[in-house]
C-alpha angles and dihedrals in degrees: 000000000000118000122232114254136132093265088065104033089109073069099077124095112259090245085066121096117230139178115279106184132081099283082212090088126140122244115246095172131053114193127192113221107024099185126136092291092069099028089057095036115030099019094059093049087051089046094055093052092048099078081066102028118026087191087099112072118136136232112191132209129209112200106177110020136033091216111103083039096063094043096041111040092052082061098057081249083298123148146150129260114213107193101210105215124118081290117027127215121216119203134169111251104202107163095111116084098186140342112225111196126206084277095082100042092165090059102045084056089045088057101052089041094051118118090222085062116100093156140045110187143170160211106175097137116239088283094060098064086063097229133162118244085270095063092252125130113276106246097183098040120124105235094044096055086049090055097044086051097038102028090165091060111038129185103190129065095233080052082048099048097047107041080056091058088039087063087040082059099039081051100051101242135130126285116256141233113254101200106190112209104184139127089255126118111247086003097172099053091049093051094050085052106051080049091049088053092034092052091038089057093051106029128357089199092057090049102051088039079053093048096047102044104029127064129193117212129190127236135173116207116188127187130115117257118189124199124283113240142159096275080063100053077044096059090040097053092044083050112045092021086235128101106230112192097225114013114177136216130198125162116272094260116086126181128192130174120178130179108242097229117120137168095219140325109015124193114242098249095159085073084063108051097282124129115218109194133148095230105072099151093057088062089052095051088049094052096042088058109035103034105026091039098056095040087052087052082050104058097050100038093053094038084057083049089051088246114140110193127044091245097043090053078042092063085064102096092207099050095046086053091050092050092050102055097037079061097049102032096033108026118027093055084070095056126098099200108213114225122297083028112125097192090197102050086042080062104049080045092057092044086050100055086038085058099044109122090200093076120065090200095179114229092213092054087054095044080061114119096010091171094059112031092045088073105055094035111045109001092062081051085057113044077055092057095049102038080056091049085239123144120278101181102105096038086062098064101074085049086054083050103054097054077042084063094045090053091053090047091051092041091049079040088222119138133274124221106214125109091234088053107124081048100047097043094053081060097051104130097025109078087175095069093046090059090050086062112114101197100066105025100018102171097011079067089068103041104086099193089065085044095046081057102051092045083053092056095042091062099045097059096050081051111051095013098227128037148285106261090182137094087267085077093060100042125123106282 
């Protein structure tokens, strides 16, 4: 079978979307990981600017695999978009122009210090910025004290970036945007941060230069993005007639908010799908309740109910009605929507993706890490509820079905991946003693009307086996 290239890209059926811009553009990004999350998320945006301002082209950097190199450059940057939806759409992403791996670390500075260079992003997952628990710089981490010794040959995004601005500085030009994309809380300011302490300790000057010319703004990008794996190269090759090395697949929502906060030229994302806002956090908090949240409702509900995947628990009439009203009566109520933010659409939009038959989001895989993830999610939701006088009732069924949930795990005696397990599990049968627990309620341990609710709940799930969809759910605890 052929290989996508550029060279084949006549090949491809006229139903499929290709680049129509001079692939001799400059690149004006350079993104660090550039693995499927940005290829199916960001590129696409960039790609979509390029036919009108050929300023955006990407160079990618691989920190920690060859990988998307080798199947990449030999493509001229070149893959394939599958739109998972009932009936999925391909397209030819062809806004990277290369990927460079630690192995061409000139080159990697010379890109961040090029004058053709207005961004600097990155997917490095939250591991990848080398911070303490508190959000702070790493001092003692590996990589950092390499970096600190070796500064010429890093080995940590935070050594890489830097020694980049520090050659922008040595050459005169302008400081850079550093645009964070992962999955972090106020990701941009504790990026700009661990560079901050990282450039202090080599160089003040650079810090305070850095300080002076760059800016870090936050974002927040939401879609779900599967794995790539060999049905889908299947599906991409029956599709476009060309074998492409790593195509990538995401559902067809996107979301990306980005702080509008940039040190010089930006590119106009916005055209492109992207939101630009000065409240990202807003969105965060938005997307933690109401989507989290619910997910999080979702997995232990239909677990409870033996379902294994979000669309297929969506297909019970009675659960997707209790989700959503758990999202429009309980939660939303506790949301301040920043502005451009329609709550209710944002909603619809959620129950949709919930509901697409083309992502097998497994429920167990979402139940993961209860102990953790409950707090953030729902019990937020809840002090709120209960600061405001409103009912709890139903937001204290997913909460009975997660120790629900606990009790099934201990009784199968299969483990539980939650950091709080062998706890947890000691409790199994006493939900009681799982609400005493500090560490996860806290206050909402010691206010009886919230317990009272979720006792309530517990037994009426071993009763009945399933939930109250009536009024009666929502009713005062």
């Amino acid at each position: 079978m052929t290989r996508l290239s550029h060279a084949t890209l006549a090949n491809l059926p006229e139903t499929i979307d290709r680049p129509r811009h001079d692939r001799s553009m400059p690149s004006g990004v350079v993104h660090f990981g550039p693995g499927a999350f940005h290829r199916a998320h960001q590129a696409p945006m960039f790609d979509a600017l390029l036919a009108d301002d050929a300023r955006w082209g990407i160079t990618g950097v691989s920190l920690n695999s060859r990988d998307v190199a080798a199947a990449l450059n030999p493509q001229d940057g070149l893959y394939t978009l599958a739109l998972l939806d009932a009936q999925p759409d391909f397209r030819i992403v062809g806004s990277i122009a290369r990927v460079l791996t630690t192995q061409e670390a000139d080159a990697i500075v010379a890109a961040v210090a090029s004058p053709d260079t207005h961004l600097v992003s990155a997917t490095v997952t939250e591991k990848g910025y080398c911070l303490t628990a508190g959000g702070d710089l790493d001092a003692a981490h590996p990589a950092i004290l390499h970096d600190l010794a070796a500064p010429r040959v890093p080995r940590s995004f935070i050594g890489w970036l830097v020694a980049g601005l520090a050659e922008r500085r040595r050459r005169a030009l302008g400081g850079l945007t550093i645009l964070s994309c992962d999955n972090l809380a106020d990701n941009g300011r504790k990026l700009g941060a661990a560079v901050a302490t990282f450039a202090g300790e080599r160089d003040a000057g650079l810090r305070d230069w850095i300080a002076d010319r760059c800016r870090f703004p936050c974002s927040m990008v939401d879609s779900i993005t599967p794995a790539t794996d060999d049905a889908l190269r299947a599906r991409v090759e029956a599709a476009t007639g060309l074998a492409d090395a790593w195509p990538v697949q995401r559902e067809r929502f996107t979301q990306w908010v980005i702080e509008d906060d940039f040190a010089g030229e930006r590119p106009e994302l916005e055209r492109a799908g992207a939101i630009l806002s000065t409240d990202v956090r807003g969105y965060e908090a938005a997307k933690l309740r109401l989507l989290n949240g619910a997910h999080s409702a979702l997995a232990y509900l239909g677990l409870v109910l033996g379902y294994a995947s979000v669309a297929e628990a969506m297909r019970d009439a009675r659960l997707a009605a209790f989700v959503e009203r758990l999202m429009r009566d309980d939660i939303a109520p506790t949301v301040t929507p920043p502005a451009g933010l329609d709550i209710g659409r944002y909603i619809g939009a959620i129950l949709a993706r919930f509901a697409n038959p083309a992502i097998v989001h497994r429920l167990s895989q979402i139940a993961w890490d209860g102990s953790q993830k409950l707090p953030h999610r729902l019990l937020g939701t809840i002090r709120d509820a209960r600061a405001a006088d409103r009912p709890i009732a139903r937001l204290a069924v997913p909460i009975a079905a997660w120790m629900r949930f606990i009790d099934r795990t201990a009784a199968a005696g299969e483990p539980l991946v939650d950091p709080l397990a062998d706890m947890l599990l000691a409790r199994a049968g006493d939900p009681r003693a799982i609400l005493d627990l500090d560490s996860i309620f806290a206050d909402l341990g010691r206010d009886e009307g919230f317990c009272a609710a979720v006792l309530n709940a517990y037994t009426r799930l071993a009763q009945s086996h399933a939930f109250d969809t009536d009024e009666r759910a929502g009713s005062a605890a």
